[in-house]
SEMAR-462493 format. One record per residue (C-alpha): residue number from 1; residue in one letter; y, z, x negated. Coordinates in pm, 1 decimal. Each point is the difference from the previous one (the first is absolute). Last residue first. Layout:
N
pt n NUM, res A, y Y, z Z, x X
...
END
This chain:
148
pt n 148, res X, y -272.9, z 2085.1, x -1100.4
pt n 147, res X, y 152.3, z 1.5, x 318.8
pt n 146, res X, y -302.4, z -18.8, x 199.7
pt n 145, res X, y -85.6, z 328.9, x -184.4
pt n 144, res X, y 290.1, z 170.7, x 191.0
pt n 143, res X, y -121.9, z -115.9, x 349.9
pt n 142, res X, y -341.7, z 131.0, x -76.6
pt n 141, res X, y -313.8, z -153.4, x -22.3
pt n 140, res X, y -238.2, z 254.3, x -200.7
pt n 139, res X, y -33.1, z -13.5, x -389.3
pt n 138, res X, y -340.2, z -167.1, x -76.0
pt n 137, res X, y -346.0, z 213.8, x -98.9
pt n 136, res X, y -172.3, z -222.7, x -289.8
pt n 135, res X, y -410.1, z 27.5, x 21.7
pt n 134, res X, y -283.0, z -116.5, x -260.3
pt n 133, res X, y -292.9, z -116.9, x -58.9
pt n 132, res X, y -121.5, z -214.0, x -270.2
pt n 131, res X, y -381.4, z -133.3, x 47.3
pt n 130, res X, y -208.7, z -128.9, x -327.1
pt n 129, res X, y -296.2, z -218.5, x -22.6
pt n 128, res X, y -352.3, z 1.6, x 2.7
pt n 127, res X, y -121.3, z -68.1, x -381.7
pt n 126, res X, y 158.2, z 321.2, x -115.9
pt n 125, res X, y 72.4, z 208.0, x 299.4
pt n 124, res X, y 376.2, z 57.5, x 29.1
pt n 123, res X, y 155.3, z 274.4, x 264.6
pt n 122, res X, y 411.8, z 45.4, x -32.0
pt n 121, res X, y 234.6, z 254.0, x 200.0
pt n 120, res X, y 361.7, z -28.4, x 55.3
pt n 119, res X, y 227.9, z 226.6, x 184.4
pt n 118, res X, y 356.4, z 40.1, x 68.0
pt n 117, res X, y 5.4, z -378.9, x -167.7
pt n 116, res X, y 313.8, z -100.5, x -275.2
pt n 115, res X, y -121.1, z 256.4, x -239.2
pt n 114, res X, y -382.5, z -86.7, x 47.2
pt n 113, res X, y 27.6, z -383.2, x -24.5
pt n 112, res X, y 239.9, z 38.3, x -320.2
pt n 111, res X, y -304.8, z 269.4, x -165.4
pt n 110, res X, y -235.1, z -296.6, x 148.2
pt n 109, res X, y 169.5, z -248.6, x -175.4
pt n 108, res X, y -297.4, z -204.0, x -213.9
pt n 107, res X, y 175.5, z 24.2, x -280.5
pt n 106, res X, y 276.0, z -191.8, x -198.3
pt n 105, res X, y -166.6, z -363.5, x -16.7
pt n 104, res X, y 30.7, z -217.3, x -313.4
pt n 103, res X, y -303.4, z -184.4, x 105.6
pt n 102, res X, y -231.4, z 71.8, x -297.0
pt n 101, res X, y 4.9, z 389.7, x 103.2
pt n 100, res X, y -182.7, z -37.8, x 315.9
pt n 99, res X, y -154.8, z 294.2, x 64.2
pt n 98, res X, y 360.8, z 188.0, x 36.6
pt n 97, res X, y 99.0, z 330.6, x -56.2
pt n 96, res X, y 387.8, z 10.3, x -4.1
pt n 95, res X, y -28.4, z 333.0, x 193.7
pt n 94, res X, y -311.3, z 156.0, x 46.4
pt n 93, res X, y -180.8, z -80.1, x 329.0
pt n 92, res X, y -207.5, z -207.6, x -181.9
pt n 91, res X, y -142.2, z 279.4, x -214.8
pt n 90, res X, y -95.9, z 160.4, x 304.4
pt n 89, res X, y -194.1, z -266.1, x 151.4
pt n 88, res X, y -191.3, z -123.5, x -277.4
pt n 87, res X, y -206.7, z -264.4, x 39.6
pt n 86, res X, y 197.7, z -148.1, x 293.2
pt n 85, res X, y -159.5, z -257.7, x 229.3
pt n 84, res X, y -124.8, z -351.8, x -110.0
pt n 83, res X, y 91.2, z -139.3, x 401.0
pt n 82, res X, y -85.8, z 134.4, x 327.8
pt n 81, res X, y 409.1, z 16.1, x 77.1
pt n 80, res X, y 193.7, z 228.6, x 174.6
pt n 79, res X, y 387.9, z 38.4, x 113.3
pt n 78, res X, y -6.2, z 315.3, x 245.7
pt n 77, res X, y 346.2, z 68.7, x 205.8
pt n 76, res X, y 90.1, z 278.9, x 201.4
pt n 75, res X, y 383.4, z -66.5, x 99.7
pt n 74, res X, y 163.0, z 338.4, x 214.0
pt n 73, res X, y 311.7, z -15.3, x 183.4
pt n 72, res X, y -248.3, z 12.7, x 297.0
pt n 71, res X, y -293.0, z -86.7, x -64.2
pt n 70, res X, y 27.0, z -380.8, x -203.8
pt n 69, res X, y -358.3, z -119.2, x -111.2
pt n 68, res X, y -72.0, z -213.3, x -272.2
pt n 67, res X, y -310.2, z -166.5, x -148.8
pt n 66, res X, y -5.3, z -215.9, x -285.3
pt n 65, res X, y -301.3, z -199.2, x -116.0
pt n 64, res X, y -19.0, z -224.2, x -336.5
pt n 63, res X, y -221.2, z -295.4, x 6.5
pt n 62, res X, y -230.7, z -144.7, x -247.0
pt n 61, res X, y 63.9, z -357.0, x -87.9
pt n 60, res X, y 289.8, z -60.4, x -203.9
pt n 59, res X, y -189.1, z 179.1, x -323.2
pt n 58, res X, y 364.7, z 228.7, x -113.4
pt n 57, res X, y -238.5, z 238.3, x -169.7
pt n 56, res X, y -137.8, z 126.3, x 282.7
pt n 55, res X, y 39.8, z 346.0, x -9.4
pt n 54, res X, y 266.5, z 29.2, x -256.4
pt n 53, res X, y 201.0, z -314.5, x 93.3
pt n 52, res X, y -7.4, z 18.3, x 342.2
pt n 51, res X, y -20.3, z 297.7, x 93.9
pt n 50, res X, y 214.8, z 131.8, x -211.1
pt n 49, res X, y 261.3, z -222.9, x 90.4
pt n 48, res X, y -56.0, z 117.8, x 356.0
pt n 47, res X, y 42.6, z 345.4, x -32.0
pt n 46, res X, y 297.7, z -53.9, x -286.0
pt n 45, res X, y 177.8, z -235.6, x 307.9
pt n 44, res X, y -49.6, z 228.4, x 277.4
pt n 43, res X, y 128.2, z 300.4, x -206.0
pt n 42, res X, y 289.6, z -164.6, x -84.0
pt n 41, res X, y 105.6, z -141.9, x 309.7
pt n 40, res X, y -31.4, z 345.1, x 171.9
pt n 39, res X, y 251.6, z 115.1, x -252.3
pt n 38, res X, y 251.4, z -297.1, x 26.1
pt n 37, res X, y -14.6, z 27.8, x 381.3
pt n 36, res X, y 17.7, z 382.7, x 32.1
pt n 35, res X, y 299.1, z -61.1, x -225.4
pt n 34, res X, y 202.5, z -262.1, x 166.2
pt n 33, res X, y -53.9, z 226.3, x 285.0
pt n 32, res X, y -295.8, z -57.0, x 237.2
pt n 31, res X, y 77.9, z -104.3, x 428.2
pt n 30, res X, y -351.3, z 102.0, x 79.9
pt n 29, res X, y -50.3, z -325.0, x 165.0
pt n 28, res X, y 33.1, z -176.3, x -354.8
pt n 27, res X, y -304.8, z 146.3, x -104.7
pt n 26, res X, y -233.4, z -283.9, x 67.6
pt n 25, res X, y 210.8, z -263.9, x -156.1
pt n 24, res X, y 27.9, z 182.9, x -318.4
pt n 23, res X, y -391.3, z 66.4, x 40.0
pt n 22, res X, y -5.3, z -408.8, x 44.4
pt n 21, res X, y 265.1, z -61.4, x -257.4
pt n 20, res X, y -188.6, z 230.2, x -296.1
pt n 19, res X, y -368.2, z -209.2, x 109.8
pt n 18, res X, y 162.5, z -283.0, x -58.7
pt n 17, res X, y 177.8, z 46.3, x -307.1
pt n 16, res X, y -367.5, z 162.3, x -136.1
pt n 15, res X, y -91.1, z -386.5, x 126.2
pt n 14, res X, y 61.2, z -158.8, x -307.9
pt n 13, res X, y -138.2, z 186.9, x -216.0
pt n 12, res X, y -389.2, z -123.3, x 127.6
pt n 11, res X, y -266.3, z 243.4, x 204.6
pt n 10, res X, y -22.6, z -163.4, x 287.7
pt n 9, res X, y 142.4, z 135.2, x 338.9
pt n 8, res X, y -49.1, z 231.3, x 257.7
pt n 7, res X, y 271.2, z 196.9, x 227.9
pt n 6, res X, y -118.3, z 250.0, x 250.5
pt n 5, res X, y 276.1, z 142.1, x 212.6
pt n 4, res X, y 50.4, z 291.7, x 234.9
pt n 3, res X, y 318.9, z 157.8, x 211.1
pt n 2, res X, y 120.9, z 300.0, x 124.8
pt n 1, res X, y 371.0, z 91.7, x 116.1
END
């Protein structure tokens, strides 16, 4: 099965739930396991939070693009932004870094986003934005896994 979505939306909390249910929706096809779900949820959501509040800073205007494409059991997803960008790229991919200290926040979850993904990839210009890639392979159809 293939399929292709564009989702954009402004860059406020609220809709990071919205942008997690849409993918969710998206998916569904590909008959996930609790798992795949719970995964692909999570990397969605960090993506999308991070686009929000690190590149824009949360400003209710700007908007936040996500791109997805299913190819076979295959998602290829980008989440990008043409916000503040990332300063530092590979100090941000550290675990529990965070630019945003102040707001009690535990990273920015790429190390989560690139367990949870088979492959992630990130590009950040400062001043121009940042664009998350990444692609999560989902267990074939079987009779078994409708079991699950």
């Amino acid at each position: 099965m293939n399929n292709e979505m564009t989702l954009s939306f402004v860059a406020i909390e609220e809709n990071e739930a919205l942008a997690r249910m849409a993918m969710t929706c998206f998916i569904t096809p590909l008959d996930p396991t609790i798992e795949e779900i719970s995964e692909f949820k999570t990397i969605v959501s960090e993506a999308v939070t991070n686009a929000i509040l690190h590149g824009y800073e949360n400003d209710g205007v700007s908007l936040v693009k996500i791109h997805a494409k299913i190819d076979d059991h295959t998602v290829s997803m980008t989440v990008s932004d043409e916000g503040a960008g990332i300063d530092n790229l590979a100090r941000a991919m550290e675990p529990m870094y965070t630019s945003k200290p102040h707001m009690e926040r535990s990273g920015m979850g790429f190390t989560i986003m690139e367990s949870f993904s088979d492959s992630l990839s990130v590009e950040s210009v400062i001043g121009s934005g940042t664009v998350v890639k990444f692609e999560k392979k989902f267990s074939p159809i079987t009779e078994t896994s409708r079991m699950r």
